[in-house]
C-alpha positions as a Python dict, from the first residue, in 0.01 Angstrom:
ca = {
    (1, 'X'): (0, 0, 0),
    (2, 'X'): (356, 163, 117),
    (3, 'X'): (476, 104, -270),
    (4, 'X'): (182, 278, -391),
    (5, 'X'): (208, 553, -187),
    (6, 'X'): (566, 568, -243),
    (7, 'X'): (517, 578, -648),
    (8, 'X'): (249, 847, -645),
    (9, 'X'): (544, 1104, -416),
    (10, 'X'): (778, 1015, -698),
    (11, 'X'): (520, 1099, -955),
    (12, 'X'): (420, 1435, -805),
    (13, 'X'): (778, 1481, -720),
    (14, 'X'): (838, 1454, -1129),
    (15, 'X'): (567, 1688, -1194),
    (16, 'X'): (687, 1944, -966),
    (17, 'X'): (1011, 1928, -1112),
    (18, 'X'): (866, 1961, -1476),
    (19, 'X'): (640, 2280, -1360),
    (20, 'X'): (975, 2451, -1194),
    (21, 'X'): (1204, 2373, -1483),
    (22, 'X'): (944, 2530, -1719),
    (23, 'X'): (864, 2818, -1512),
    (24, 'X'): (1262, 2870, -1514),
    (25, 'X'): (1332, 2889, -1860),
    (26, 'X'): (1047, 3135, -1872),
    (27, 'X'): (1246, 3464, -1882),
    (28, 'X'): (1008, 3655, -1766),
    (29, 'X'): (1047, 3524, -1458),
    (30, 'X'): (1372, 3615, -1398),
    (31, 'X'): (1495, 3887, -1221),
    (32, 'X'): (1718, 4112, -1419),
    (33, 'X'): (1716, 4463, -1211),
    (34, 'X'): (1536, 4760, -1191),
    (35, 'X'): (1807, 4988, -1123),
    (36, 'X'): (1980, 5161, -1467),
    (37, 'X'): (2355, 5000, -1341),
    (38, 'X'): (2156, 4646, -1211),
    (39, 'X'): (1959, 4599, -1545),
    (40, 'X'): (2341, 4658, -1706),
    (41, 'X'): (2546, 4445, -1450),
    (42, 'X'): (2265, 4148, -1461),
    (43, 'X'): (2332, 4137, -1829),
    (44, 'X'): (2708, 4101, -1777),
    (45, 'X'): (2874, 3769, -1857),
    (46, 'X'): (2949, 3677, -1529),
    (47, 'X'): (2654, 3734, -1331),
    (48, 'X'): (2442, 3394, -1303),
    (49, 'X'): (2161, 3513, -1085),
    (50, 'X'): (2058, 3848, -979),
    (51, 'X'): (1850, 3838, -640),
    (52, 'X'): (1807, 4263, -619),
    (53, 'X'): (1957, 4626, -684),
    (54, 'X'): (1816, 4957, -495),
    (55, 'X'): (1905, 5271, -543),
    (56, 'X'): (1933, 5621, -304),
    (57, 'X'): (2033, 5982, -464),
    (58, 'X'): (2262, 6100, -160),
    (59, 'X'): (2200, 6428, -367),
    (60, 'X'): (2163, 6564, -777),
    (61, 'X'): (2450, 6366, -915),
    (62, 'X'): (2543, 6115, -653),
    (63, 'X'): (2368, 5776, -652),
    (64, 'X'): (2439, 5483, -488),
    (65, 'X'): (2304, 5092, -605),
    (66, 'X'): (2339, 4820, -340),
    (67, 'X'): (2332, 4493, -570),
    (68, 'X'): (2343, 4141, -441),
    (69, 'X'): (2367, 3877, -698),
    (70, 'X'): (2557, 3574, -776),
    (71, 'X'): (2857, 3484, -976),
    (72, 'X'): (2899, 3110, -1084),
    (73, 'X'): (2856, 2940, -700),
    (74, 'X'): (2905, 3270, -498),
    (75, 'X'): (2721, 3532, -375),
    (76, 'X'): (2808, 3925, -477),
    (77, 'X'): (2725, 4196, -232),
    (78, 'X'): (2843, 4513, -403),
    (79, 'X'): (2808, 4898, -346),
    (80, 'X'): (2816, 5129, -719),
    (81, 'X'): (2843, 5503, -683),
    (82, 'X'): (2737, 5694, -1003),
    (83, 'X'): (2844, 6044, -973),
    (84, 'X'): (2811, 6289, -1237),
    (85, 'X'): (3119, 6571, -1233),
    (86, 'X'): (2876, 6882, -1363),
    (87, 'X'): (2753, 6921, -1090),
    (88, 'X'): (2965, 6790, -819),
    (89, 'X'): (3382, 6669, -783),
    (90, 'X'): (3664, 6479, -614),
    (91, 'X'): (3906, 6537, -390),
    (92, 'X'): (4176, 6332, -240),
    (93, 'X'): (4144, 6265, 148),
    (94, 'X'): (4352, 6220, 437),
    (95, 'X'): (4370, 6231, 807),
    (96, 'X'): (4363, 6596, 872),
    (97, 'X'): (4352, 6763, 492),
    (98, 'X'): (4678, 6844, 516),
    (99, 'X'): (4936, 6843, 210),
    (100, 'X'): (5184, 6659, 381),
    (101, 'X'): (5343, 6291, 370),
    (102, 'X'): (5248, 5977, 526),
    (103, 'X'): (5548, 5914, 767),
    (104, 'X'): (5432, 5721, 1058),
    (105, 'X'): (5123, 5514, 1221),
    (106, 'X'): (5000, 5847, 1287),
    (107, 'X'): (4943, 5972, 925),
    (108, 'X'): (4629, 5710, 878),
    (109, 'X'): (4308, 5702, 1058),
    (110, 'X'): (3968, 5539, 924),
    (111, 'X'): (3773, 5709, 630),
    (112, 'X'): (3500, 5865, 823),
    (113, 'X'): (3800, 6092, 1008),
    (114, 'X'): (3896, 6178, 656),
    (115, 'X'): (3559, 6321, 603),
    (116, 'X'): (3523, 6508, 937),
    (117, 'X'): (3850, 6686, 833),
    (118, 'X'): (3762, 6749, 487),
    (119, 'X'): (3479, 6898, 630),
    (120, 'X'): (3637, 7090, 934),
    (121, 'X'): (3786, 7329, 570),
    (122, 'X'): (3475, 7386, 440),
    (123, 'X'): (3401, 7100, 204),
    (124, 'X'): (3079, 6959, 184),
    (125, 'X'): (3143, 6516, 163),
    (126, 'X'): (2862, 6318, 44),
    (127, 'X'): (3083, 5986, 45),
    (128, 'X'): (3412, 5844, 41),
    (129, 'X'): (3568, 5509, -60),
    (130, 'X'): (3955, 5439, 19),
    (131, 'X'): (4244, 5520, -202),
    (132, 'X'): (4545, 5383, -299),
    (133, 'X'): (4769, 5091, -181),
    (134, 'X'): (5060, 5198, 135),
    (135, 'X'): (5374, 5044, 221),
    (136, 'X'): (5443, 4912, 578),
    (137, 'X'): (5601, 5291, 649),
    (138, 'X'): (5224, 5406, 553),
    (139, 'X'): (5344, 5569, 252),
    (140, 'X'): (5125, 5575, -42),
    (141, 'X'): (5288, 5357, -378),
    (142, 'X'): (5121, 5555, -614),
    (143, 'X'): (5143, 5947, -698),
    (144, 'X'): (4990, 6153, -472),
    (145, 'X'): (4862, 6525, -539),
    (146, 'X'): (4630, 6696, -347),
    (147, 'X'): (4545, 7073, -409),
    (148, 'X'): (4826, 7111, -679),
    (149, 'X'): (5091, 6981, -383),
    (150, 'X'): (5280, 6698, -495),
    (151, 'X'): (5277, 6438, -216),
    (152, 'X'): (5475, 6178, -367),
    (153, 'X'): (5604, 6184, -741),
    (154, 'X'): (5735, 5920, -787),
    (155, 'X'): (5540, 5523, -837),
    (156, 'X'): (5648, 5236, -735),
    (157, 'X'): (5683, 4947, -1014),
    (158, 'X'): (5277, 4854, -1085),
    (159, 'X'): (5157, 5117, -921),
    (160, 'X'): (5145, 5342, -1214),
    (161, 'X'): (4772, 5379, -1253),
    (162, 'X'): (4595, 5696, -1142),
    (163, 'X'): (4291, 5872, -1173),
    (164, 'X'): (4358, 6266, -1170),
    (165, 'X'): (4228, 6658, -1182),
    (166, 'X'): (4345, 6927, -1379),
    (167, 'X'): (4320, 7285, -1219),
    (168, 'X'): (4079, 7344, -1502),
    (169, 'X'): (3834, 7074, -1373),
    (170, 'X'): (3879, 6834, -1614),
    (171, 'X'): (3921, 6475, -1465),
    (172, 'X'): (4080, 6175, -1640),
    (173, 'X'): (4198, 5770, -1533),
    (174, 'X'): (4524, 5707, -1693),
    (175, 'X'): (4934, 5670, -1598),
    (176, 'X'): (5101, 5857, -1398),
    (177, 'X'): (5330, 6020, -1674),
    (178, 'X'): (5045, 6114, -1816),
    (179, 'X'): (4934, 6325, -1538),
    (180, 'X'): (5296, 6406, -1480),
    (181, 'X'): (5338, 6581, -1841),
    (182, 'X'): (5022, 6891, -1699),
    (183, 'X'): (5294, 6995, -1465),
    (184, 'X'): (5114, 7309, -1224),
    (185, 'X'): (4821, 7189, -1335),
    (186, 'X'): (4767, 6874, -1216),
    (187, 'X'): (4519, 6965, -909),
    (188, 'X'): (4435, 6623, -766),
    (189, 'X'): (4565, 6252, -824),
    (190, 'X'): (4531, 5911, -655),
    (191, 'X'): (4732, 5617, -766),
    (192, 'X'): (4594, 5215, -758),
    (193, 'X'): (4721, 4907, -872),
    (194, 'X'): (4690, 4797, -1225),
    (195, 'X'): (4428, 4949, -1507),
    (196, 'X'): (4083, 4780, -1569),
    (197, 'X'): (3995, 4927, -1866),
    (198, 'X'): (4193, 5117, -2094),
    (199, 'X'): (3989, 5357, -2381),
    (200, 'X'): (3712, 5122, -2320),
    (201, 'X'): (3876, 4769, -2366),
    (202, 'X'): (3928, 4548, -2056),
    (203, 'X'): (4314, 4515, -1996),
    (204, 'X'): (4544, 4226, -1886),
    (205, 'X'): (4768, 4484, -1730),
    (206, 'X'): (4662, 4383, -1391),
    (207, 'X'): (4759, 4017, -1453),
    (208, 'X'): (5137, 4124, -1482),
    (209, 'X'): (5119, 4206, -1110),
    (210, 'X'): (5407, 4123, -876),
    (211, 'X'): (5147, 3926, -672),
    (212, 'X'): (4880, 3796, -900),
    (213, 'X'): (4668, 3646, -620),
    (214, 'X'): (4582, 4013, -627),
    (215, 'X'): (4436, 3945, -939),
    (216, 'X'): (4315, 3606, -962),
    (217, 'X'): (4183, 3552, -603),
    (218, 'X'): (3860, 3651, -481),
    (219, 'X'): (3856, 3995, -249),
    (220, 'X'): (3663, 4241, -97),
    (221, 'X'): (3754, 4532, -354),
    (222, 'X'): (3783, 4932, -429),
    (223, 'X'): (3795, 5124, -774),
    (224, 'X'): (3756, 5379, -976),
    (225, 'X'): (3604, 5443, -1327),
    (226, 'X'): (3493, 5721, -1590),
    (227, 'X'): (3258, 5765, -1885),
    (228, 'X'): (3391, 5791, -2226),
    (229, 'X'): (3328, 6193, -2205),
    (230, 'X'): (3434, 6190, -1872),
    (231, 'X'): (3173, 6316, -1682),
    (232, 'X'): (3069, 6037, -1500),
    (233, 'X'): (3271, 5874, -1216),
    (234, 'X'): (3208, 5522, -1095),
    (235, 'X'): (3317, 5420, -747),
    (236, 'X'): (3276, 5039, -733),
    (237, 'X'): (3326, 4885, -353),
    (238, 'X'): (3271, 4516, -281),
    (239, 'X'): (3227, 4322, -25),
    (240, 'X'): (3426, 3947, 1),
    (241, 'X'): (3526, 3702, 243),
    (242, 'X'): (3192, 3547, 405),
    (243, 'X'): (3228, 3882, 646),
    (244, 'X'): (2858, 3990, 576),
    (245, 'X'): (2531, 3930, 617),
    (246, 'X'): (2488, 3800, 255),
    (247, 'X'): (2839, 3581, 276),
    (248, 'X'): (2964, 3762, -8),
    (249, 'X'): (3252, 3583, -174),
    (250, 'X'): (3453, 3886, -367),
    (251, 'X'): (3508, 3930, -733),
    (252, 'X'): (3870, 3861, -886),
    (253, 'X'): (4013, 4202, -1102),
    (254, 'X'): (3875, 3982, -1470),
    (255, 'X'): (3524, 4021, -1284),
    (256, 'X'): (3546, 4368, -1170),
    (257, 'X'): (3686, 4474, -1498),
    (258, 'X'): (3384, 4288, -1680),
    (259, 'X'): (3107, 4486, -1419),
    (260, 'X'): (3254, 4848, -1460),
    (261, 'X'): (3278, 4781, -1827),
    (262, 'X'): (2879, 4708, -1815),
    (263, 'X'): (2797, 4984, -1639),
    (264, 'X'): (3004, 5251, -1890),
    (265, 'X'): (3331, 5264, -1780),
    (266, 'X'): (3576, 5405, -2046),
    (267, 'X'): (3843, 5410, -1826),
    (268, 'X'): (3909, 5183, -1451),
    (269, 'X'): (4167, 5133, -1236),
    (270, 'X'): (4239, 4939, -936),
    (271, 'X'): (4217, 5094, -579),
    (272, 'X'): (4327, 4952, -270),
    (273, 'X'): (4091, 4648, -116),
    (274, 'X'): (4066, 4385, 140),
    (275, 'X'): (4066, 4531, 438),
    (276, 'X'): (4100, 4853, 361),
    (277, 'X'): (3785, 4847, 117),
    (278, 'X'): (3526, 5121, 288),
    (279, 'X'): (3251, 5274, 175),
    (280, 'X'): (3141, 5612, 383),
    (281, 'X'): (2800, 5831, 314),
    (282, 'X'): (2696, 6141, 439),
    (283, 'X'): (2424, 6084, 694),
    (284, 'X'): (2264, 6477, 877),
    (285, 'X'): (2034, 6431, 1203),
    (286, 'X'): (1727, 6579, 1262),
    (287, 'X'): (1906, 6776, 1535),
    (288, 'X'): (2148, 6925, 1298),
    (289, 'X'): (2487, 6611, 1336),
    (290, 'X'): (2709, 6465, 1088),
    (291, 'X'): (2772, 6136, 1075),
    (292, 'X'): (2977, 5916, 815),
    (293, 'X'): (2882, 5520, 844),
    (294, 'X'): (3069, 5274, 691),
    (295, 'X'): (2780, 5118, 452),
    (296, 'X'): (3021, 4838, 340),
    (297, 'X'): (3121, 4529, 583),
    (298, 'X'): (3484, 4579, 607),
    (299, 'X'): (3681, 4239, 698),
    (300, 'X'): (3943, 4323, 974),
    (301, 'X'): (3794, 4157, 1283),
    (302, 'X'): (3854, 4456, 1470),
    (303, 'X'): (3642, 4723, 1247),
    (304, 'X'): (3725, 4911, 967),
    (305, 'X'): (4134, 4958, 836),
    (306, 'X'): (4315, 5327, 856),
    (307, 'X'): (4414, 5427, 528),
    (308, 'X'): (4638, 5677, 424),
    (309, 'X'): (4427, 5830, 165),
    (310, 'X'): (4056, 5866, -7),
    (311, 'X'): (3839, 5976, -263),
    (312, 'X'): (3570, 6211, -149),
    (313, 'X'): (3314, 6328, -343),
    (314, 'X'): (3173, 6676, -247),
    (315, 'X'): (3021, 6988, -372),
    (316, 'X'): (3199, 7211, -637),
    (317, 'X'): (3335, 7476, -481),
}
């Protein structure tokens, strides 16, 4: 009697698993995004499952997607900001909005301070991600312009890459001696480490790294893209190392590079990440305050990294 009950759990066991397999290859059944960038990023080559995407307009030309989706055996938890330069623009960030070098532990603060400043002068910040890699002396590696003031001119090897405003508006993702050559022009720049995507081909550049762990490893990560007519910036944050509520793994540079292509990316470069990966958005009270929360999950153990600069994204003057 034990056998025979035994034999029929086996047989609706093998049924079950014929019903689920079928219902699996039915591809209508599977959940490929609603979102414009999650319908693009679940048809990437690297995603494997995609669980959901939502979207929020912060305002006409900023939107954020929250997408959480899977990559081979790990989960993705990742933040894209689409934001359309017609209508609003960039500007670099720091501490105070002052012009001036990093030159100790007190040049840096966390990205929602760099907002609050930014604001403090009359700019209105709908949200922020962090900028560009620092040496131990908190001095930024790449070039660094910030209202046609020349912060640092000069890159360290690798750190080449920048994404940059001209004077006449025009914004562009490229070298540094590139935005070098427009000379009293050049309005804003932010350096990274290694280019993405280069006139809409994914590079290897960022395999030639001094550290390629950078590259190859799996991180929470920051960057920066443009559309082929460069009017549309992407702002791609992700979260990595198990720190949040979805155990998000991080992507390796390859990955990122594949995503930003997907979503229209002509252009891409590498920001800073790990720690120092933040995302910030512009939240008003009903009783008239401004706050910035960190929407990300930032991975220092003791709450979200100073940085010595930012992207924020905020009206047109």
């Amino acid at each position: 009697m034990e056998q025979k009950i035994k034999n029929r759990l086996m047989c609706l066991l093998a049924s079950f698993m014929v019903i689920t397999s079928a219902c699996s290859d039915n591809k209508s059944d599977i959940y490929v995004g609603q979102t414009p960038f999650g319908k693009n990023i679940a048809n990437s080559s690297i995603v494997t499952e995609m669980y959901w995407d939502r979207s929020v307009a912060l305002r006409d030309g900023v939107t954020i997607t929250e997408l959480f989706f899977r990559t081979g055996q790990y989960n993705q938890h990742v933040y894209v900001a689409g934001v359309d330069l017609t209508k609003v623009t960039f500007t670099p960030g720091t501490k105070d909005d002052k012009n001036v070098p990093a030159v100790d532990e007190n040049s840096d603060a966390i990205l929602p301070y760099h907002a609050y400043a930014a604001e403090q002068n009359g700019k209105k910040v709908w949200l922020g991600v962090n900028g560009d890699f620092y040496t131990a002396k908190y001095e930024v590696m790449g070039i660094f312009f910030k209202d046609g003031v020349a912060i640092n001119d000069k890159a360290w090897s690798g750190h080449e890459a920048v994404v940059y405003q001209l004077k006449n508006g025009e914004s562009y993702i490229g070298l540094a001696e590139e935005a070098l050559k427009h000379g009293d022009q050049l309005l804003h720049a932010v350096g990274g480490y290694g280019t993405l995507i280069d006139g809409g081909q994914i590079t290897s550049e960022y395999m030639d790294v001094e550290d390629a762990a950078i590259a190859s490893d799996f991180h929470p990560r920051t960057s920066v893209g443009i559309s082929e007519n460069r009017q549309m910036l992407y702002l791609f944050v992700v979260d990595g190392r198990m720190k949040d509520a979805y155990y998000a793994k991080g992507l390796t540079l390859p990955q990122l590079a594949i995503l930003m292509k997907a979503v229209g990316c002509q252009d891409a470069i590498n920001l800073d990440g790990g720690g120092s990966t933040t995302l910030i958005v512009r939240k008003e009270g009903e009783d008239g305050g401004l706050k910035f929360p960190i929407w990300n999950t930032p991975t220092d153990d003791n709450g979200p990294r100073e940085v010595t600069n930012s992207i924020l994204i905020i009206d047109k003057p």
